[in-house]
C-alpha positions in Angstrom: -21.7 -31.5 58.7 -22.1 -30.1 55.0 -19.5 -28.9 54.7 -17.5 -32.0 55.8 -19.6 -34.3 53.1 -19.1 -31.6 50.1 -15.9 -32.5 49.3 -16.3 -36.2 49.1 -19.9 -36.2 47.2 -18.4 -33.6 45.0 -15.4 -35.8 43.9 -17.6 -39.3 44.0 -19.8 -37.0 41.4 -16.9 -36.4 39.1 -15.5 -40.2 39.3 -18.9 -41.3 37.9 -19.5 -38.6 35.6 -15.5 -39.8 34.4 -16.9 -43.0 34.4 -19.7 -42.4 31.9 -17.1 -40.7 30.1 -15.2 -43.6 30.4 -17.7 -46.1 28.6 -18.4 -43.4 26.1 -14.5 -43.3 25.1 -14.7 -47.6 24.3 -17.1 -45.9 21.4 -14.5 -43.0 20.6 -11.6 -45.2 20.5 -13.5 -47.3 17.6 -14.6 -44.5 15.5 -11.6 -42.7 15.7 -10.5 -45.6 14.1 -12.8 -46.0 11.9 -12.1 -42.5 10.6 -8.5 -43.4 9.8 -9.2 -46.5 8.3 -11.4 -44.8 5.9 -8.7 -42.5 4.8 -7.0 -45.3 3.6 -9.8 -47.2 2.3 -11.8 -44.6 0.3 -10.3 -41.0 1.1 -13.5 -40.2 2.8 -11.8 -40.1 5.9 -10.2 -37.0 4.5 -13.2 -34.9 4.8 -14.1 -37.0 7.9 -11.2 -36.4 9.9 -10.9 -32.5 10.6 -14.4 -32.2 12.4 -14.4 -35.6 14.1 -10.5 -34.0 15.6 -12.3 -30.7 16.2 -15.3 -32.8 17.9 -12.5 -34.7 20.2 -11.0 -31.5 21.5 -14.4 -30.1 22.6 -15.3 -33.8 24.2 -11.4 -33.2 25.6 -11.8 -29.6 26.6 -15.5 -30.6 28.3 -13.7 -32.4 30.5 -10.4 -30.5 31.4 -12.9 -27.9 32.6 -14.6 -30.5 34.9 -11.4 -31.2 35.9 -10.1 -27.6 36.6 -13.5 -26.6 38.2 -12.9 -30.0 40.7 -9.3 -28.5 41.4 -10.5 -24.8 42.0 -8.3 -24.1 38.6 -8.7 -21.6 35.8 -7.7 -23.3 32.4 -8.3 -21.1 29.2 -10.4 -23.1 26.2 -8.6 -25.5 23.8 -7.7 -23.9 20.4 -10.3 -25.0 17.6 -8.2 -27.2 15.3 -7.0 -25.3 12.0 -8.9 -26.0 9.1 -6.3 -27.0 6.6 -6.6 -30.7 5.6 -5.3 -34.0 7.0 -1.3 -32.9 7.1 -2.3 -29.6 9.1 -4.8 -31.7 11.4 -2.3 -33.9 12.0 0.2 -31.6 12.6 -1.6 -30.0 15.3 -0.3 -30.3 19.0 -3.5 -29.8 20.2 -5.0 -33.1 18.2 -2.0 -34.5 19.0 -2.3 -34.1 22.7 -6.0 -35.2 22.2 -5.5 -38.3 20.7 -3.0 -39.7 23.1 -4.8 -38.4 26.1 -8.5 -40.3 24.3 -7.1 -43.8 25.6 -5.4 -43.2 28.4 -8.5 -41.0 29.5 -10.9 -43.9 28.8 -9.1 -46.5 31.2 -8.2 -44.3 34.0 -12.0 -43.2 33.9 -13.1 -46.9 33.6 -11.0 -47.7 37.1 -12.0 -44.9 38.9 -15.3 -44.6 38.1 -15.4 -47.8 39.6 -14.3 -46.8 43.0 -16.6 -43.3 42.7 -19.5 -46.4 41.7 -18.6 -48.0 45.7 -20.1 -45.5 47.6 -23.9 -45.6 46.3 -23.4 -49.3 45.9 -22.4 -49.1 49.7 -25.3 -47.5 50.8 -27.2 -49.4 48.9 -26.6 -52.6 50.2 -26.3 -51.0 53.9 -30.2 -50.7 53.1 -30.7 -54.0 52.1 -28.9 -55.1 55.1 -31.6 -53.3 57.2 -34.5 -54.8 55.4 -33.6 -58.1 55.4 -36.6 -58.8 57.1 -38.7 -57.3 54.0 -37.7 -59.9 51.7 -40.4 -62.5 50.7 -40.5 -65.6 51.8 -37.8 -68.0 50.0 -35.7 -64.7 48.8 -32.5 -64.5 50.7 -30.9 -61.7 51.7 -27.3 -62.6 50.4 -24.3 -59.4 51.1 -21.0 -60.5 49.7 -20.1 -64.4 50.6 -22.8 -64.7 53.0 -26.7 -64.3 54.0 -28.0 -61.6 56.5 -31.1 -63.8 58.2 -31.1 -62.2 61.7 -30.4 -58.7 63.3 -27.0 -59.7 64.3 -25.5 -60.3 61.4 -27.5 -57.7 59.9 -26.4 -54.9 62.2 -22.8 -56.3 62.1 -23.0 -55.8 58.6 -24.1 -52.0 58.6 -21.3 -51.0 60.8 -18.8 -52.5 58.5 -20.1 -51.1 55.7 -20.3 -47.8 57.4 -16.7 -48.0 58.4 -15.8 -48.9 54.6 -17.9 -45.7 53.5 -16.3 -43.3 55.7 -12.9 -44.4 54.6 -13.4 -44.3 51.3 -15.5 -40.9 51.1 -12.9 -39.4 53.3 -9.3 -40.6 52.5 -9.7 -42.8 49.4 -12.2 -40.9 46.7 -11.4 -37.0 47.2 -7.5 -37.9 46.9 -8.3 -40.4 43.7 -11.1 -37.4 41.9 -7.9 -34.7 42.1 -5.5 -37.5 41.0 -7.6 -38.2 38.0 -8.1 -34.5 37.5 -4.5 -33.6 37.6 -3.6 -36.2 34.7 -6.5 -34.8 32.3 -4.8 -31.1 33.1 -1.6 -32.3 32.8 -1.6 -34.6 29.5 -4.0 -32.0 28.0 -1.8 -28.5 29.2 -0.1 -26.9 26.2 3.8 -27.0 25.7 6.2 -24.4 26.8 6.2 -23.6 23.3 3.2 -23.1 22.6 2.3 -21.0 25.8 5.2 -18.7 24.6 3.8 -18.4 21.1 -0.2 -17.1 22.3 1.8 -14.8 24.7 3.9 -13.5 21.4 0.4 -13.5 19.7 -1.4 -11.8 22.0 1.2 -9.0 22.8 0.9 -8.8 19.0 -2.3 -8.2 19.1 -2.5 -6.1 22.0 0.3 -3.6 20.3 -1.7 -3.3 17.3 -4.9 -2.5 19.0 -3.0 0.2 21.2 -0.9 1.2 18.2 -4.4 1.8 16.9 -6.0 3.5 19.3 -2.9 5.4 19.2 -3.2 6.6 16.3 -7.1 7.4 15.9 -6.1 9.4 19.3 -3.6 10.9 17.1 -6.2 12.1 14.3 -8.5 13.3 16.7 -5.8 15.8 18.5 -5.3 17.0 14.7 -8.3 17.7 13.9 -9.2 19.6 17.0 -6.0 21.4 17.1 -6.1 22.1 13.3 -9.9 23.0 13.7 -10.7 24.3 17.0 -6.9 26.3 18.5 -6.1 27.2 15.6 -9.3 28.8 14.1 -9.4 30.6 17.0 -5.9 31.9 16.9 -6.9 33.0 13.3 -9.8 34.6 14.9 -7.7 36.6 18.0 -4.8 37.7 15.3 -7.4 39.6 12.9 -9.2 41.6 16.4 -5.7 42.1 16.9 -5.1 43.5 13.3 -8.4 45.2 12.7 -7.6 47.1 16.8 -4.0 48.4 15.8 -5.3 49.8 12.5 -7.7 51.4 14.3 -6.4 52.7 17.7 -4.8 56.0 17.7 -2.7 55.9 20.6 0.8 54.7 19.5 1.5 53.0 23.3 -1.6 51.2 22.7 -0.5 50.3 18.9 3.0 49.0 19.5 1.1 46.6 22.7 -1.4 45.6 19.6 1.3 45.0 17.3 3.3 43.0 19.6 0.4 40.9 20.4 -0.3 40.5 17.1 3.1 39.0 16.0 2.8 36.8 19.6 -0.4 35.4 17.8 1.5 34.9 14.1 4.4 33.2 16.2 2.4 30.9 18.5 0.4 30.1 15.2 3.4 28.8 13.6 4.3 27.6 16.2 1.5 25.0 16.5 1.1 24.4 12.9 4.4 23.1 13.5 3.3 20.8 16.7 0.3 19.8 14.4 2.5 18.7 11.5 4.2 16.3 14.1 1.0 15.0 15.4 -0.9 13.8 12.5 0.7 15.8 8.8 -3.1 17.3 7.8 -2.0 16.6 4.3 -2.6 12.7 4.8 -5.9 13.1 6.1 -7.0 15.3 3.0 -5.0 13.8 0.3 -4.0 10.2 1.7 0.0 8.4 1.9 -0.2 8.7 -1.9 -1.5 12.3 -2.5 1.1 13.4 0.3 4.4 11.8 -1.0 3.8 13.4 -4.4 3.1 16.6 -2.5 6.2 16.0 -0.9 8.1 15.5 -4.2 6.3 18.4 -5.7 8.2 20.8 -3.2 11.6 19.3 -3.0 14.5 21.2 -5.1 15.9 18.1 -6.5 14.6 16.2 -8.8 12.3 13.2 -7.4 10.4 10.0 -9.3 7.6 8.2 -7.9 6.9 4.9 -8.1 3.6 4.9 -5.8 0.9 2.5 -5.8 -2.3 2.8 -4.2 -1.4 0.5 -1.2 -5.2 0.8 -0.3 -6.9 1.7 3.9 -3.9 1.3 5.8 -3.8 1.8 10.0 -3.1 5.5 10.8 0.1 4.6 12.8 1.3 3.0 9.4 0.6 5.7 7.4 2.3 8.0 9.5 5.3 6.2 10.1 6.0 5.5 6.5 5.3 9.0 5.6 7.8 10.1 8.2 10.2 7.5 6.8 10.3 9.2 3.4 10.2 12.9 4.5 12.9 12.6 6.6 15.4 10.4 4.1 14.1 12.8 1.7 15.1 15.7 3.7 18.8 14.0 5.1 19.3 13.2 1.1 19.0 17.1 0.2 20.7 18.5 3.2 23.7 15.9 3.4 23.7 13.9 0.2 24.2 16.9 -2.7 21.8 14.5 -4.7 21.0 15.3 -8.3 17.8 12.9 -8.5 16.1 11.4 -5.6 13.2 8.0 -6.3 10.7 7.2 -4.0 9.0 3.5 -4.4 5.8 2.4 -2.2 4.4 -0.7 -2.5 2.1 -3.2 -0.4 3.2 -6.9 -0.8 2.1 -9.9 1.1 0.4 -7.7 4.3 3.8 -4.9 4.3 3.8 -1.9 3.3 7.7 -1.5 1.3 8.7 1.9 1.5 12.2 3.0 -0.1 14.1 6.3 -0.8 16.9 6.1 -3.4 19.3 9.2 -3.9 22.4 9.1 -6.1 24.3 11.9 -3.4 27.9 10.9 -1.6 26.7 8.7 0.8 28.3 7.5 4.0 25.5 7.7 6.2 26.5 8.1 10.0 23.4 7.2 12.1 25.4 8.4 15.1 26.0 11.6 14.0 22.5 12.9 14.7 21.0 11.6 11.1 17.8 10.8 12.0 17.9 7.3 11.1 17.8 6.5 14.3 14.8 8.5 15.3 13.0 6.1 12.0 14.2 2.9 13.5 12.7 3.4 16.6 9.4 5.0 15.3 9.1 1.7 13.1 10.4 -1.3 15.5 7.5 0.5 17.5 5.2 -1.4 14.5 6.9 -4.0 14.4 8.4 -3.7 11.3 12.3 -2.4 10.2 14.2 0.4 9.1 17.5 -0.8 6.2 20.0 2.0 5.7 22.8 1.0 2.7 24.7 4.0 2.4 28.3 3.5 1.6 30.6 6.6 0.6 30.2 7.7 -2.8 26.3 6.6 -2.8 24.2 5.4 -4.0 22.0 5.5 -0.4 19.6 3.6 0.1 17.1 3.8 3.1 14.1 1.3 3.2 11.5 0.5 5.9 9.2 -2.5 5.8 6.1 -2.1 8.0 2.9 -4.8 8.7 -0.2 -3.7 7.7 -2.3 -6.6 7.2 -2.9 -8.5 4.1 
């Protein structure tokens, strides 16, 4: 039998609580316009107006939870509006939605809370109905358009109003509660738009944390490769040194040496695989340090134009630095370059990266340039790789990748 009555108390609950809300809105309604009266009147409604809309949308967003909780519905919170002044407020969707759902909201909740307001009143004058006799002398007992004075009429009376309760609690006030609730999710949900745009941001967001994580993961693997296999390796190929030197059966001594240039090999061998993980010479010198390195140890000529573009995100700092070693390297090994500049700069939240070489030109990214190899290492950022590299030269190869402002 509870369960049967949960529904209907639960829905006659939210009609009167939308009620209240109801009468409340016949204030809101006012002082929102009072608010935008006052922006023309004085321009105080200027500083008035962004946290009465922000206060709106929480009054909204109070009640489109009500409203999902009624429907068994999960409905993610109501975006604070931005603080930017009445032209951004206004320009809002979510404010926008607000204000037109405000009136609308205020009426429907005035009607319905009205019906939700039956049933109590129905049980209430059921009870007067049954203590008619109660009443004092010369205090009638009056129910709609006429007076309960005897039993009969009394009795007659509590059935019917029975009859009317069970109606409305059954088939009347749950169907009119999810009605009511389904416009405030409705005229309240976001656009199309809009939902497409907080997925965009949020893969956003969720690439750059895991491009992140990514890349701290990347350091890590360095710096235990760099400090822990390879010390080791170190370690083995001087034993292995020290026990050919001093063994005197040549069997033995060619099996040492052997195992000794095994150890050089695999040694170079990961310095390599370490130099594609995480280039050591950015975590001890920085993108800076390293590109003049790099220029340092090229045959042609190169000129820098490096600024200190400041703590970038490790997966930006390799990927840049990638960008210029490898159009560095395809410009010496393809290009016959006599000078080579490198620029780096960080505008606006990118970091500009761009390798100049006055060689013959006519890059081929299908013929196994590399550029390819950079366009995918960067679009993984976000970001994108330019190549202008007609025949004769000048090439020019420039990458563009977000790192925050």
């Amino acid at each position: 039998m509870r369960d049967v009555w949960r529904g209907p108390l639960r829905a006659c609950g939210y009609l009167l609580l939308s009620g209240a809300a109801g009468l409340a809105g016949l204030v809101l309604m006012p002082l929102s316009l009072v608010v935008v009266t006052l922006i023309a009147v004085a321009g105080l409604g200027l500083l008035l107006l962004p946290p009465w809309a922000g206060f709106l949308v929480r009054w909204a967003d109070l009640h489109r939870h009500r409203a999902a909780r009624l429907l068994g519905e999960e409905v993610p919170v109501l975006s604070t509006p931005a603080s930017g002044g009445l032209r951004v407020t206004l320009r809002d969707p979510v404010v926008r939605r607000v204000l037109v759902w405000v009136p609308v909201f205020t009426l429907v909740s005035l009607g319905s809370g009205l019906v939700g307001l039956l049933l109590p009143g129905l049980v209430l004058n059921t009870c007067q109905a049954l203590l008619w006799w109660a009443f004092p002398a010369g205090v009638e007992s009056t129910m709609y358009w006429y007076r309960v004075d005897g039993w009969a009429i009394a009795s007659a009376t509590v059935v019917g109003q029975t009859i009317l309760f069970v109606v409305l609690a059954r088939w009347v006030v749950p169907p009119l509660a999810r009605a009511h609730a389904r416009l405030c999710l409705r005229m309240l949900a976001p656009s199309e738009t809009e939902v497409l745009t907080e997925r965009v941001d949020r893969l956003n967001r969720t690439r750059a944390d895991v491009v992140d994580t990514h890349g701290a993961e990347l350091r890590r693997i360095e710096r235990d490769l760099h400090d822990g296999t390879q010390a080791r390796l170190v370690a083995i190929a001087m034993q292995l040194g020290v026990a050919r030197e001093a063994v005197s059966d040549p069997a033995v001594a060619t099996l040492l040496e052997r195992a000794h240039e095994g150890t050089e090999e695999a040694m170079a061998e990961l310095r390599e695989v370490i130099r594609h993980v995480y280039p050591p010479i950015l975590a001890d010198r920085g993108l800076p340090g390293a590109l003049t390195a790099l220029a340092a140890r090229t045959s042609v000529p190169v000129r820098l134009d490096v600024t200190d573009p400041g703590e970038l995100p490790v997966a930006v700092e390799t990927a840049a630095y990638y960008v210029v070693t490898e159009a560095v390297a395809n410009a010496v090994r393809h290009g016959a370059p006599t000078s080579i500049s490198i620029r780096l700069a960080r505008e606006s939240g990118l970091l500009r990266v761009e390798v100049r070489d006055d060689g013959r030109g006519g890059v081929d990214e299908t013929a196994g340039s590399g550029v390819s190899g950079l366009r995918r290492r960067v679009a993984a950022l976000d970001g994108r790789v330019t190549v202008d590299g007609p025949l004769g030269g000048p090439t020019v190869i420039g990458a563009e990748l977000p790192c925050g402002s």
